[in-house]
N, CA and C atoms as an extended XYZ file, in Angstrom:
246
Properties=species:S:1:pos:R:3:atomname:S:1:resname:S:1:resid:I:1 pbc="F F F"
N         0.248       -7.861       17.963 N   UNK     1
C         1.388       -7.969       17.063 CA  UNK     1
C         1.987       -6.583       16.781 C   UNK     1
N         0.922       -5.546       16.313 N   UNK     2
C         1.974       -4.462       16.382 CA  UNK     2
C         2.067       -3.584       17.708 C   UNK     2
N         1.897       -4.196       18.675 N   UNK     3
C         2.557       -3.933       19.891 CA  UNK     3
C         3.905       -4.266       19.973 C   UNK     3
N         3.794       -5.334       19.626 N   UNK     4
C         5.149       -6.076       19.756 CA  UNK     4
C         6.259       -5.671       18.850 C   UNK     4
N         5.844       -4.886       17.714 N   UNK     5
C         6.418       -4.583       16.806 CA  UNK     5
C         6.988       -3.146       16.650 C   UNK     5
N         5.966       -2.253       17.585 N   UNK     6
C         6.697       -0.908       18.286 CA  UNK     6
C         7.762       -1.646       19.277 C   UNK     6
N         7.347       -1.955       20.434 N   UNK     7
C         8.228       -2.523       21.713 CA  UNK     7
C         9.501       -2.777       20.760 C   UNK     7
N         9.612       -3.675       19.659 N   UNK     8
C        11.316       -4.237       19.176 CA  UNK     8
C        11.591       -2.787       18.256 C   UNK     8
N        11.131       -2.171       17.882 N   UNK     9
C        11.604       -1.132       16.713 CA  UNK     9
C        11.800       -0.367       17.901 C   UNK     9
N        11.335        0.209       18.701 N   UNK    10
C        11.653        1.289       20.041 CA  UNK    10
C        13.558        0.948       20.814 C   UNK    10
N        13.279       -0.626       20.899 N   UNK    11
C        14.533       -1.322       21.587 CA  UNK    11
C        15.347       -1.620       20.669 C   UNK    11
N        15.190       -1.004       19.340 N   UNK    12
C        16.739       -1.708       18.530 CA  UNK    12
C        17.329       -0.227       17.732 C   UNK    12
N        15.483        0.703       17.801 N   UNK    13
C        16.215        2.513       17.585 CA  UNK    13
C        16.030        3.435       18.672 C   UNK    13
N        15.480        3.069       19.492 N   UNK    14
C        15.294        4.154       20.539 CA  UNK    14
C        16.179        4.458       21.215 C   UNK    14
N        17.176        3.189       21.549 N   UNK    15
C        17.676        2.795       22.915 CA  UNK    15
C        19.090        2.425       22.320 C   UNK    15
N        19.651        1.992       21.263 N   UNK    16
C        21.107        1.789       20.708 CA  UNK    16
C        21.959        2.500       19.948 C   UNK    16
N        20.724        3.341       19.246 N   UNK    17
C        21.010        4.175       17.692 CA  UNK    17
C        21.683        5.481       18.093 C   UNK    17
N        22.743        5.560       17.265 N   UNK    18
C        23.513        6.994       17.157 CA  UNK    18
C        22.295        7.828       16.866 C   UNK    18
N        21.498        7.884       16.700 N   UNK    19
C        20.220        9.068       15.946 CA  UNK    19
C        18.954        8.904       16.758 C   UNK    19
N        19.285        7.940       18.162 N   UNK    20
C        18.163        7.721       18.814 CA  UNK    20
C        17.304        9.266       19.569 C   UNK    20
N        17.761       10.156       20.029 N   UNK    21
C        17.216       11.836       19.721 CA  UNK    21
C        16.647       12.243       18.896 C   UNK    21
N        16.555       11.753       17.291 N   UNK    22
C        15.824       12.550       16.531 CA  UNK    22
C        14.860       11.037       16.236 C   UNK    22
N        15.046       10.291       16.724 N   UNK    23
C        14.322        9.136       16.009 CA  UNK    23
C        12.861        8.703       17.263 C   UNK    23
N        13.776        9.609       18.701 N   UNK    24
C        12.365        9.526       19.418 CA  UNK    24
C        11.589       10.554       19.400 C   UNK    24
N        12.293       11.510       19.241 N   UNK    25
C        11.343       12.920       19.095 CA  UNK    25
C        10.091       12.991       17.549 C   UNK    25
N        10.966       12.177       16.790 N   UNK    26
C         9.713       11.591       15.264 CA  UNK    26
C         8.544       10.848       16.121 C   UNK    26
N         9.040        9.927       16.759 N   UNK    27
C         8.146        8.735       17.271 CA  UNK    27
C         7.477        9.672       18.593 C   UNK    27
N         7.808       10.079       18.647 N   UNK    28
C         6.901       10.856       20.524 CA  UNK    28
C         5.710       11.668       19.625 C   UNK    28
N         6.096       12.644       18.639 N   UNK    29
C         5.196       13.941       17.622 CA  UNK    29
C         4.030       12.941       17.320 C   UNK    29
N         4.731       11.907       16.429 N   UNK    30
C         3.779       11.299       15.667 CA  UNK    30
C         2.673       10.279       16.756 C   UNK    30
N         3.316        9.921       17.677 N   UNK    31
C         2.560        8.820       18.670 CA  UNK    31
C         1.472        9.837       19.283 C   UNK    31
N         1.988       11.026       19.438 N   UNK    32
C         0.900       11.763       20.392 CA  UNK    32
C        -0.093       12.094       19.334 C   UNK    32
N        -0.252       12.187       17.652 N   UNK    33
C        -1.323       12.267       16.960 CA  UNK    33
C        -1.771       11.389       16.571 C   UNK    33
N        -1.319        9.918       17.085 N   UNK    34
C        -2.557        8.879       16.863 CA  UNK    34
C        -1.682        8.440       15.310 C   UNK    34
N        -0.354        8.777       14.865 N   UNK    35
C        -0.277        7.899       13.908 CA  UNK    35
C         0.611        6.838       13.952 C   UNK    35
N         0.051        5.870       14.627 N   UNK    36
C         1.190        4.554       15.116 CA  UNK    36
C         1.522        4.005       13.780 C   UNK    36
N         0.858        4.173       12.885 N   UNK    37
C         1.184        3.111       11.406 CA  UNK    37
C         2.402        3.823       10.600 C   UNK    37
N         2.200        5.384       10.969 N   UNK    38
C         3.227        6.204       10.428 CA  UNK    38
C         4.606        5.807       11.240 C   UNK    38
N         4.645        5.847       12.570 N   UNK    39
C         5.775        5.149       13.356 CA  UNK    39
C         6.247        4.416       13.269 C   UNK    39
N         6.163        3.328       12.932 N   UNK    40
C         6.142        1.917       12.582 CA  UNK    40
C         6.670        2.214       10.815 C   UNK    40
N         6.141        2.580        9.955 N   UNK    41
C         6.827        2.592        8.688 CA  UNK    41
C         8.226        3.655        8.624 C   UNK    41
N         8.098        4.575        9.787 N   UNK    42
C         9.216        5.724        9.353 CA  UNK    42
C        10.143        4.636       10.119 C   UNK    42
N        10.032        3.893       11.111 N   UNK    43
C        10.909        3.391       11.739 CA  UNK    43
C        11.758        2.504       10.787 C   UNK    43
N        10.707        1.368       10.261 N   UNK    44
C        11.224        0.769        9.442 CA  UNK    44
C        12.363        0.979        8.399 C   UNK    44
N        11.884        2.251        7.379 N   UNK    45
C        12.126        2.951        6.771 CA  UNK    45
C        13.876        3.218        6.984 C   UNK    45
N        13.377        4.091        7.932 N   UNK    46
C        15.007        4.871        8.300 CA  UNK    46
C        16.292        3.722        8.536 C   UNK    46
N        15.672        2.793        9.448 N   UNK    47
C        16.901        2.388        9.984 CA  UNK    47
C        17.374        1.189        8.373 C   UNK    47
N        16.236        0.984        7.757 N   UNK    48
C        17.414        0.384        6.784 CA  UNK    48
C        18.117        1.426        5.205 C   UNK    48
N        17.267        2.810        5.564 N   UNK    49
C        18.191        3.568        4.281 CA  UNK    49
C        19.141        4.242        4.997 C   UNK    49
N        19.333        4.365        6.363 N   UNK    50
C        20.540        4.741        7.158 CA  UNK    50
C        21.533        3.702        7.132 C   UNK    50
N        21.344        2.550        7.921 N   UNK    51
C        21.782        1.148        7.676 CA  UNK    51
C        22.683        0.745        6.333 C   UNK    51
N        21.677        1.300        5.308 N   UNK    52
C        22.268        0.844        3.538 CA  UNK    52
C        23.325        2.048        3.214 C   UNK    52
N        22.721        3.338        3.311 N   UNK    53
C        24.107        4.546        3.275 CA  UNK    53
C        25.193        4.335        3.975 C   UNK    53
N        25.224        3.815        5.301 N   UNK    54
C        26.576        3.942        5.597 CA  UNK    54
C        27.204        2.822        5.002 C   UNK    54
N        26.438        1.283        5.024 N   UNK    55
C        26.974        0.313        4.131 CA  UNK    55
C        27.860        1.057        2.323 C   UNK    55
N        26.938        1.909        2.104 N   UNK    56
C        27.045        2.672        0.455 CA  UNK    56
C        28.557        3.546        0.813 C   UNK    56
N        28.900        3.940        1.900 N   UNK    57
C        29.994        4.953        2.218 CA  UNK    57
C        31.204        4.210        2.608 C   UNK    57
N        30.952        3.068        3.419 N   UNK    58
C        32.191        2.618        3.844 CA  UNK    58
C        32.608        1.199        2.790 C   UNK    58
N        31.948        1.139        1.292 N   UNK    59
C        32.458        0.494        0.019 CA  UNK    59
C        31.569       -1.050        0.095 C   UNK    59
N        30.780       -1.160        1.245 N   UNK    60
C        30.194       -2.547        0.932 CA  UNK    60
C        28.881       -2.790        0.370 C   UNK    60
N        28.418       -1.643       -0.272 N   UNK    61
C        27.116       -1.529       -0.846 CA  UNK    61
C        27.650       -0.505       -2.029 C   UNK    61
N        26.784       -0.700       -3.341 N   UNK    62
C        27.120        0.000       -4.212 CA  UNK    62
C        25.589        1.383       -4.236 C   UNK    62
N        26.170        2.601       -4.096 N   UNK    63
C        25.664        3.454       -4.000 CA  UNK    63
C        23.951        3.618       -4.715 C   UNK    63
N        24.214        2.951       -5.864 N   UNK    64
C        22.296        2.718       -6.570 CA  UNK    64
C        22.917        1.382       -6.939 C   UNK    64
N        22.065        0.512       -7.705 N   UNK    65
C        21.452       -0.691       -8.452 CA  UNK    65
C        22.522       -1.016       -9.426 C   UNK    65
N        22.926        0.865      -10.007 N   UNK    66
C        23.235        0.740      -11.422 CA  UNK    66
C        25.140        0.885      -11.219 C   UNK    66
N        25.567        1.152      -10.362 N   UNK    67
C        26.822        1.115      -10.366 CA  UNK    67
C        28.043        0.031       -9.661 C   UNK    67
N        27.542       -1.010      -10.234 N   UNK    68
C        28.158       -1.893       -9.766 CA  UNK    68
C        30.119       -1.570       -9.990 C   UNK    68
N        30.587       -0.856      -10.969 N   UNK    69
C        31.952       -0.581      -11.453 CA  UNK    69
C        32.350       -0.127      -10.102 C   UNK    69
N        31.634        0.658       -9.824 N   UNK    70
C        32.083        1.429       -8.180 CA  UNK    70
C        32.571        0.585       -6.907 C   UNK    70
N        31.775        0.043       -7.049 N   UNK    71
C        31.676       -1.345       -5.662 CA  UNK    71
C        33.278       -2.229       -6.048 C   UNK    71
N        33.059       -2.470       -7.632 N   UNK    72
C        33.695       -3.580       -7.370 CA  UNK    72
C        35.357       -2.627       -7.575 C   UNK    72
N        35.661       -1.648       -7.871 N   UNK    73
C        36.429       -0.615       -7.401 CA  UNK    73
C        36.892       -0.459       -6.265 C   UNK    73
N        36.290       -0.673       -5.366 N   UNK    74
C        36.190       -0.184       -3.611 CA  UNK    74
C        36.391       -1.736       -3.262 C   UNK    74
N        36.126       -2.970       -3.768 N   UNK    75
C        36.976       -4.443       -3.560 CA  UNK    75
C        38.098       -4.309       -3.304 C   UNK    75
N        38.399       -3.738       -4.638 N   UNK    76
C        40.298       -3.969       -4.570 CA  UNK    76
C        40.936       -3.148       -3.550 C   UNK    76
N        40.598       -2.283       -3.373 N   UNK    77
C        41.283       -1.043       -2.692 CA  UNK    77
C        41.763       -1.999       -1.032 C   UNK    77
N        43.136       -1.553       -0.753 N   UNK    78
C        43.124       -2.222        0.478 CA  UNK    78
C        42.145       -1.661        1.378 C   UNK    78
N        42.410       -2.572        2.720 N   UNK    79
C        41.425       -2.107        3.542 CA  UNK    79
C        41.869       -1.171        4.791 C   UNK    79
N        41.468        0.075        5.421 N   UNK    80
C        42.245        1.069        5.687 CA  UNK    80
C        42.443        0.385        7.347 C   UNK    80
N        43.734        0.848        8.084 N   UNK    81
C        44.072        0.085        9.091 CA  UNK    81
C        43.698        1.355        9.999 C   UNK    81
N        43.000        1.257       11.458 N   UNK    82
C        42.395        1.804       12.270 CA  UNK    82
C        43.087        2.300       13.687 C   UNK    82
């Protein structure tokens, strides 16, 4: 199981991620000292407080818990054309 569980965290940050360079060079350091459990949690880790910041930047997540005024601020605002 946590074979399987490096193999999908490797194939959804190793191999797609804008940050996949610093996210294998974490995972290569740490794999070569034997800490697979550390790999596996930083992996975890990162890709959803990276994941949630950019959600927090581009207005669809409110930056902490406590500022909901913000969010619902960044509702109204039109939406910017690309």
């Amino acid at each position: 199981m946590g074979l399987m569980l490096a193999f999908r965290l490797f194939v959804h940050l190793g191999l797609p991620a804008d940050y996949r360079r610093q996210f294998r060079s974490t995972f290569g350091y740490t794999l070569r000292r034997g800490q697979v459990d550390a790999d596996l949690g930083m992996g975890f880790v990162a890709f959803h407080q990276i994941n949630f910041t950019r959600e927090a930047l581009r207005g669809e997540q409110n930056a902490s818990f406590y500022s909901s005024r913000q969010r619902e601020a960044a509702e109204r605002l039109p939406a910017a054309s690309g």
